[in-house]
C-alpha positions in Angstrom: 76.6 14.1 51.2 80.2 13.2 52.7 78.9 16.4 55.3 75.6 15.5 56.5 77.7 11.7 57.2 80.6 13.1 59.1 77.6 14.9 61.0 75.8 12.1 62.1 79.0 10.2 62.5 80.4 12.7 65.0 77.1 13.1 67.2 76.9 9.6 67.6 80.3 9.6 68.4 79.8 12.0 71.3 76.5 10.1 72.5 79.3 6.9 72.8 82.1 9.5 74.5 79.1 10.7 76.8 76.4 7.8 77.7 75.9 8.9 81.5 76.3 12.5 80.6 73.2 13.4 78.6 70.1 12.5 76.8 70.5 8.4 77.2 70.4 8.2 81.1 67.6 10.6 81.1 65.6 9.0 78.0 65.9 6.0 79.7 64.9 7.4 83.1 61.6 8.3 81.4 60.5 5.8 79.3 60.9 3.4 82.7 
């Protein structure tokens, strides 16, 4: 269980490091 929550805890951590990088700007891009 400890895993899976260093898992999720470390992609969101990336998705912080990396906001303009990836999947937010573009998600966001799209759903406007």
């Amino acid at each position: 269980m400890y895993a899976l929550a260093e898992r999720i805890s470390d992609k969101v951590a990336r998705r912080a490091s990396m906001p303009e990088n990836g999947h937010l700007s573009g998600n966001r891009r799209k759903k406007s």
